[in-house]
N, C-alpha and C positions, 0 to 999 in steps of 0.2 A: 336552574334558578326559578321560583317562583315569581309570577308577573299579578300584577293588577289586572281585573278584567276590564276596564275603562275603555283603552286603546283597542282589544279583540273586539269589543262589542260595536264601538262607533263605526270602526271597517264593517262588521257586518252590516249595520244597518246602511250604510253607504254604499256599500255592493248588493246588498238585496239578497243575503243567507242569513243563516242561523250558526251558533256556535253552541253545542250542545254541552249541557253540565248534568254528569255522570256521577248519581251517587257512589260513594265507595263505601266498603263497608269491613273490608280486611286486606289484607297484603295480596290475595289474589287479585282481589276485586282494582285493586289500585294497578297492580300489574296489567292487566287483560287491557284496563283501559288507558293505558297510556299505551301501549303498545299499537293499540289499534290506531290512537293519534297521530304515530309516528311512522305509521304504516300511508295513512292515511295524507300525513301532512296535513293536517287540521289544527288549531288552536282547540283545546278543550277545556274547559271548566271541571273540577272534582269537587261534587258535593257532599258534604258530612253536616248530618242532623245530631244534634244533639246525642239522640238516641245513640246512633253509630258512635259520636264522640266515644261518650260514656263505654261502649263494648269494648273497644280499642284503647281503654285504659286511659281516656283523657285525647285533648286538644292537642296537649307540647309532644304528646304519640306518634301523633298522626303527623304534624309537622313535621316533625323530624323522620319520620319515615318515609313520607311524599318525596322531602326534599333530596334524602339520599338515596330514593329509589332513582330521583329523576336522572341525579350525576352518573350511579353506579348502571342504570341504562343506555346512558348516552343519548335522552332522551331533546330535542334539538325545535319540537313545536312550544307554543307558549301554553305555562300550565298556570293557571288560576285555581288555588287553593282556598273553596269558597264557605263558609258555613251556612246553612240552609236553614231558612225559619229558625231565625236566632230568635232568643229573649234578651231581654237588655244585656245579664248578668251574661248570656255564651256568649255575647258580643263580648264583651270585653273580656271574658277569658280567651278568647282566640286572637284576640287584638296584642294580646298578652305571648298567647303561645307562639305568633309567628304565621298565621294565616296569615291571604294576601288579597282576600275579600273579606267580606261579611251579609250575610242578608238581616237587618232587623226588621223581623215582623212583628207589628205594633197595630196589626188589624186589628185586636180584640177590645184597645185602648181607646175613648172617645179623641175627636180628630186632634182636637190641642193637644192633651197629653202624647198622641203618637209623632204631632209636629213637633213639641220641644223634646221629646228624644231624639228621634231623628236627625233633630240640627245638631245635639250635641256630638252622638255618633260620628256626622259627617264632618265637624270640626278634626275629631280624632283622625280621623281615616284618612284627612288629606297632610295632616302632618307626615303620617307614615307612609303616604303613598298608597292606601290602600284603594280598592271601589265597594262602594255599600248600594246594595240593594233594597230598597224601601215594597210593605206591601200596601196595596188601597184594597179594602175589600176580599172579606174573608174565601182562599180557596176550599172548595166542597171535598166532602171525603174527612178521614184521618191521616195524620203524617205526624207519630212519636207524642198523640195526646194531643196534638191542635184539629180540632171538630170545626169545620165548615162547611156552611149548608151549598154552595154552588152559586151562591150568588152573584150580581153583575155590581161591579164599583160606580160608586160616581163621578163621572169624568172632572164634577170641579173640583173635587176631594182631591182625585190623581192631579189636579195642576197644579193643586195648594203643596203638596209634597216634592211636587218635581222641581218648583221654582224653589227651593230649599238647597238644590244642587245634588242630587241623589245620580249614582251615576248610571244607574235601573232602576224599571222599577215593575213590582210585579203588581197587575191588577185581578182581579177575579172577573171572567167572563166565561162563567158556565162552565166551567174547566172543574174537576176535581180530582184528585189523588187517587190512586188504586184504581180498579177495574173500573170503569164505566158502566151502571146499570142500564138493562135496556129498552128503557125509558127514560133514557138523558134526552136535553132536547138540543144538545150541540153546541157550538158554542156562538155567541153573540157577536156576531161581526159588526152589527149597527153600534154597541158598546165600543169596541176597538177600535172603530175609523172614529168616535165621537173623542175618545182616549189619545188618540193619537194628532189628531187638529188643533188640540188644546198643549201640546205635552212637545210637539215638533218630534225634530231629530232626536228622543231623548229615548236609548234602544231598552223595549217592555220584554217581560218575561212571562213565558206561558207556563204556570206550571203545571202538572198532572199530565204530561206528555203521552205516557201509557193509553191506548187505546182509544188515539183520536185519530179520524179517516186520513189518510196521506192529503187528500184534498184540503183538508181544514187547515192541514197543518200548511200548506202551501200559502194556501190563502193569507195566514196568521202574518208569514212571513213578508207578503205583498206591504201589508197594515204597518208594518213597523215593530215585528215580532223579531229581537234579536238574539234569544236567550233560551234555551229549550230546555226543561227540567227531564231526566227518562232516570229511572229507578225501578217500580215493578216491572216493567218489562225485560230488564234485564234477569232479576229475582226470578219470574218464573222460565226464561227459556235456562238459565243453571239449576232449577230444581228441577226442570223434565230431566235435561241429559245426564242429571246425576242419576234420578231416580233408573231412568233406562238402563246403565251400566251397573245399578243391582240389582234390578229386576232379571236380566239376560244373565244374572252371576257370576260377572266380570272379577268381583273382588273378591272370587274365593279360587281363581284361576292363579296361581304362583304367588309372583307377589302384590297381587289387585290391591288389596288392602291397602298399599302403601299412600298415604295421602296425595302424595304428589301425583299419583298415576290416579287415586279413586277422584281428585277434585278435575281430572285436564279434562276431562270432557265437558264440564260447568265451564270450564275457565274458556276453552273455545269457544262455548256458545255464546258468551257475553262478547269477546273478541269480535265476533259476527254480528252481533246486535247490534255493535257500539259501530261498527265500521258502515251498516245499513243505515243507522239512522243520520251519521254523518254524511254519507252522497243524500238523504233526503232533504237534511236541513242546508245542504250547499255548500258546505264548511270545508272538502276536499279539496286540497292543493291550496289555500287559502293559508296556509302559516304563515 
């Protein structure tokens, strides 16, 4: 059964880990990582951007495929079925389909108009039980059409949103999406602990997880970071080990070709990523 992330995240930040949310992007992709969860005994988050919606044929898709993957695995950690960088409108089609989170990101919107959506969302979401995630400050990079330069939030901005009752919330601090140029300058911890003095117990979310030092991430954690976004990293360690087993000519060996057999070496390697980055963020044995 799908759970709200409300209660995984407040544990986290009460014991000092992270709980990591793991884009998904097909029925492999969902598999490998709940497996790893369960392996792991971790609470885990599965994130679907719009984009991924859309590939998978829609929201009430993916819902209903999460959910009866969870049953038909016997799957027994808490799964947060979350939509990522929502717009109003995926908000409420996932509200719709049977998610059990939501993120609206409402960074592009001047601060009022992001406030009165926001309340209205979080009216929604506590009827059904859901957790919504709020952004302050747009994250750097691309993620399915949303362009941000890297920038640091204003910490009274994030108080104005959190005192709304948001039950995350993601701020931008130097973090962005996709590979890290190398000439990022890291991320702003003076922004984070300013973020977090104003905002209390209220568990933040890093996103662009992909290609920040273990150390930073530790750090994030120390701050009151309870939420871990990881997606390209997952994406390129499944295109190496795919590529590797046609490059070596694996799928011209019997019956290589067969999807099941040409996708298990991707499918392992995201199994392994998902299960590393959970002993990082602390979230082992933690169900």
């Amino acid at each position: 059964m799908l759970v709200s992330a409300k209660d995984m995240l407040e544990k986290a930040v009460a014991g000092h880990y992270a709980v990591g949310q793991f884009n998904i992007n097909n029925l492999e992709w969902t598999k490998c990582i709940l497996q790893a969860a369960e392996e792991c005994k971790s609470p885990v988050i599965l994130g679907v951007s719009e984009g991924a919606g859309k590939y998978m044929t829609g929201f009430k898709t993916v819902a209903s495929m999460v959910s009866a993957m969870i049953e038909e695995m016997g799957i027994t950690v808490p799964v947060a079925l979350h939509l990522d960088h929502g717009t109003y409108d995926g908000c409420m089609k996932c509200i719709e389909a049977g998610f059990s989170s939501i993120m609206f990101d409402g960074s592009k919107y001047p601060i009022d108009e992001n406030v009165a959506k926001t309340k209205e969302l979080i009216a929604i979401c506590r009827e059904k039980g859901m957790s919504l995630e709020a952004e302050v400050g747009a994250i750097g990079g691309e993620e399915d059409g949303v362009i941000g330069q890297g920038e640091c939030a204003d910490p009274n901005e994030c108080k104005m949103i959190a005192d709304l009752g948001v039950d995350m919330l993601a701020a931008g601090i130097g973090n962005i999406h996709g590979k890290y140029p190398a000439n990022w300058a890291g991320l702003s911890f003076e922004t984070l602990d300013a973020i977090q003095q104003l905002t209390g117990d209220l568990p933040l979310v890093l996103h662009g997880g992909t290609g920040i030092p273990d150390d930073m991430i530790k750090k994030a954690i120390d701050l009151g970071v309870a939420k871990i976004n990881v997606n390209t990293e997952c994406q390129l360690v499944f295109a190496e080990a795919t590529r590797k087993y046609i490059e070596a000519g694996k799928d011209l060996e019997g019956k290589g070709y067969d999807p099941r057999k040409l996708l298990k070496p991707g499918a392992e390697a995201i199994i392994d990523k998902v299960k590393e980055k959970m002993e990082l963020f602390g979230s082992v044995g933690k169900a």
